[in-house]
Backbone as a ProteinNet text record, in pm:
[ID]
protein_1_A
[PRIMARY]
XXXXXXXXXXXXXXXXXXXXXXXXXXXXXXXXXXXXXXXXXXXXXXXXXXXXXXXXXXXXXXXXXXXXXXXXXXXXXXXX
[TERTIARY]
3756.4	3816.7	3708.1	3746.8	3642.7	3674.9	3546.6	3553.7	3612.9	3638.6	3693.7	3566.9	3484.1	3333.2	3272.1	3285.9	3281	3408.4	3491.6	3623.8	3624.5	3530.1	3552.4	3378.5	3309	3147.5	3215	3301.3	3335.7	3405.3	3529.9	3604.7	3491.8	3394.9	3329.9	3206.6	3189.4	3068.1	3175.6	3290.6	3438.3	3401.6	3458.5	3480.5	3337.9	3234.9	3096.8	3055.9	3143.6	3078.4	3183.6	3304.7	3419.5	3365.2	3384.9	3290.2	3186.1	3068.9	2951.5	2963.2	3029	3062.9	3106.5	3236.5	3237.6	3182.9	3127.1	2998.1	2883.5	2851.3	2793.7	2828.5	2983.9	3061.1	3005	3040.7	3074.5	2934.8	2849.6	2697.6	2705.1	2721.5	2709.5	2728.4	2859.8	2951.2	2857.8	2833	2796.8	2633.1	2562.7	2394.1	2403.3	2503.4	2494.5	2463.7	2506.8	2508.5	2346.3	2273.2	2103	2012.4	2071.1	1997.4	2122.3	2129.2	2242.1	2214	2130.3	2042.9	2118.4	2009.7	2091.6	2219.9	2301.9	2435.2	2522.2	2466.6	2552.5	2536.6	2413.4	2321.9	2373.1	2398.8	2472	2638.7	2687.7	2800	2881.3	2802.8	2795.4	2804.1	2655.1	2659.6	2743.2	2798.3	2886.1	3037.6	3078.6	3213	3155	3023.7	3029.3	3035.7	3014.1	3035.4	3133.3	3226.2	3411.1	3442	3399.9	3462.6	3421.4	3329.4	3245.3	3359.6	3381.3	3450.6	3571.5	3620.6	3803.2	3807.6	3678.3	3664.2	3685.6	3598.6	3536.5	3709.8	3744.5	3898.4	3997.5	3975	4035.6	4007.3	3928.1	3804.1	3884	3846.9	3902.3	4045.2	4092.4	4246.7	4300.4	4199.2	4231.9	4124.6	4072	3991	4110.2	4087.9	4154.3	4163.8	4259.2	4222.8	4244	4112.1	4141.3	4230.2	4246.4	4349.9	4277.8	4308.2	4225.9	4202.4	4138	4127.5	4264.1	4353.2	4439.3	4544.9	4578.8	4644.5	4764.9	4741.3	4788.2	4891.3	5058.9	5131.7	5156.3	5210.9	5294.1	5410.1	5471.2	5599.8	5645.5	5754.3	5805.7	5822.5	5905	5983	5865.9	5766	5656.1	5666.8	5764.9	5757.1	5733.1	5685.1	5624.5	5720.9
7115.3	6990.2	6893.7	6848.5	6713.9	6595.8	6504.5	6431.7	6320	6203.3	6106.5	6069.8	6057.7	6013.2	6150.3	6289	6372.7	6382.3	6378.4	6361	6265.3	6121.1	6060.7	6037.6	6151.8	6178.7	6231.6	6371.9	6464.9	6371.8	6288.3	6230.7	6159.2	6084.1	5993.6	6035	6196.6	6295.3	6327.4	6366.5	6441.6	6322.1	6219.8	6112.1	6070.9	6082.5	6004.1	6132.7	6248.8	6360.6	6371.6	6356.9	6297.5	6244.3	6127	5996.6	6017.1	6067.9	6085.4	6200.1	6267.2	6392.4	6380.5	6316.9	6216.4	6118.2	6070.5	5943.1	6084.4	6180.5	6270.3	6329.3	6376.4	6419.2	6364.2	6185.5	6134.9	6101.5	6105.1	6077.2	6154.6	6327.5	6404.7	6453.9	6358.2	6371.7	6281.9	6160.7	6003.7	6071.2	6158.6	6193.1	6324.3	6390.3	6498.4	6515.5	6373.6	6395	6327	6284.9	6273.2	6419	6459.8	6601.9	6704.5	6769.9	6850.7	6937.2	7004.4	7097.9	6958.1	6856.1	6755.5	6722.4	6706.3	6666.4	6786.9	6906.2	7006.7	7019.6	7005.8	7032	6935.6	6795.1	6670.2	6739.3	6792.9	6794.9	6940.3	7037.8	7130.3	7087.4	7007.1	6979	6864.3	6796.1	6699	6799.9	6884.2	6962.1	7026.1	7060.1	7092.8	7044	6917.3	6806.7	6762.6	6760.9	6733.5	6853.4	7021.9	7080.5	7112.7	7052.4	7031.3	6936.7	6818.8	6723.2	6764.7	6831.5	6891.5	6987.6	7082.7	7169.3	7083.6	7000.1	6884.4	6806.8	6814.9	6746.8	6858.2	6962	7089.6	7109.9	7118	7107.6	7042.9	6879.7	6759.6	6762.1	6837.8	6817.8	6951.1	7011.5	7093	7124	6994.4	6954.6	6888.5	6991.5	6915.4	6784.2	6711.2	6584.3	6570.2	6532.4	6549.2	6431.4	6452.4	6335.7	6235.6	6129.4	6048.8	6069.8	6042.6	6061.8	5943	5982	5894.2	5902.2	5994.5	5983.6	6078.7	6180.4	6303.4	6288.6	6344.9	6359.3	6464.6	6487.8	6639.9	6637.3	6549.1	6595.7	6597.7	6680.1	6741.9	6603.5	6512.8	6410.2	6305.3	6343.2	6196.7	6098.5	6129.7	6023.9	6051.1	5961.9	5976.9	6038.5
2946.5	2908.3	2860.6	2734.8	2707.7	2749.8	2773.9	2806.9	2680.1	2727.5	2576.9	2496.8	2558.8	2507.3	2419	2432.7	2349.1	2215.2	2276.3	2185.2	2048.9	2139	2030.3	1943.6	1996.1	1915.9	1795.2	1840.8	1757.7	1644.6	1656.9	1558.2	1473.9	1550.3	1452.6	1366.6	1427.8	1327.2	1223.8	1230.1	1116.8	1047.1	1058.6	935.3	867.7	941.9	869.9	755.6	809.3	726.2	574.1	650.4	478.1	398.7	446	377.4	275.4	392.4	306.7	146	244.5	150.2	34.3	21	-96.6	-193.8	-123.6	-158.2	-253.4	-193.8	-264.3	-365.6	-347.4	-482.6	-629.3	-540.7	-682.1	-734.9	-640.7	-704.1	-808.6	-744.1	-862.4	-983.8	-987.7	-1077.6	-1201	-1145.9	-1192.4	-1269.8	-1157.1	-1180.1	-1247.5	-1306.7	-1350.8	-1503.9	-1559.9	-1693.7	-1755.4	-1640.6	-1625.6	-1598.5	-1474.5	-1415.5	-1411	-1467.7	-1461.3	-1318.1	-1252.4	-1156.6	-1041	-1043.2	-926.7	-870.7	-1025.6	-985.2	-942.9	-950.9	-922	-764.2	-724.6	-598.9	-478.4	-531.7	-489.4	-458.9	-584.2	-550.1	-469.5	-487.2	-299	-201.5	-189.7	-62.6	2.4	-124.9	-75.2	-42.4	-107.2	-62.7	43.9	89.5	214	326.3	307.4	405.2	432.3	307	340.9	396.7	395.5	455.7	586.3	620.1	752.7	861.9	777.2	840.4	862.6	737	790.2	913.8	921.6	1018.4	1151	1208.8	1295	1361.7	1230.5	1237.1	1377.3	1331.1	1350.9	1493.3	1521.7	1651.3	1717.9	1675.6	1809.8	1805.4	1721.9	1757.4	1856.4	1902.3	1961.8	2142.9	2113.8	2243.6	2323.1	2472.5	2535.7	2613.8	2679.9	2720.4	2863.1	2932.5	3064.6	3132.9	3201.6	3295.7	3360.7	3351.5	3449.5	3585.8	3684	3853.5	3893.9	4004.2	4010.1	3973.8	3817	3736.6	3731.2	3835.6	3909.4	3989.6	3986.1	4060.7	4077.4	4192.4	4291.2	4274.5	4236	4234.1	4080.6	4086.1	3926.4	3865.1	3896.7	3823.7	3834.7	3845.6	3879.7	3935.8	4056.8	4153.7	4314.3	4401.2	4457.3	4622
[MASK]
++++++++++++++++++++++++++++++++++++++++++++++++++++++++++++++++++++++++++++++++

């Protein structure tokens, strides 16, 4: 079981890696028609980073969530 503090490392490495990943795309797109070798190089590693992040996505949605201490009942209907 993860903790929420891992749970929410994982969500916030997924999105910084979208993001960036994109932000790289379009560099390459933008720097390609300067360095053709660059903008291609830019724009890999930027789809690898969006598919890094969709992975990451995949991950925390499948981390489980522990229960708080306290938070625990015995009886079926949750009452006491």
């Amino acid at each position: 079981m993860a903790t929420p503090r891992a749970r929410a490392w994982v969500e916030r490495l997924a999105w910084i890696a979208i993001y960036g990943g994109i932000f790289a795309i379009i560099l390459g797109v933008i720097s390609g028609e300067v360095h053709v070798i660059a903008g291609w190089s830019l724009g890999v590693l930027g789809g690898m980073a969006v598919a890094a992040g969709v992975v990451l996505i995949v991950v925390r949605s499948r981390m489980a969530e522990t229960a708080a201490p306290g938070a625990q009942s015995n009886s079926p209907e949750g009452k006491p």
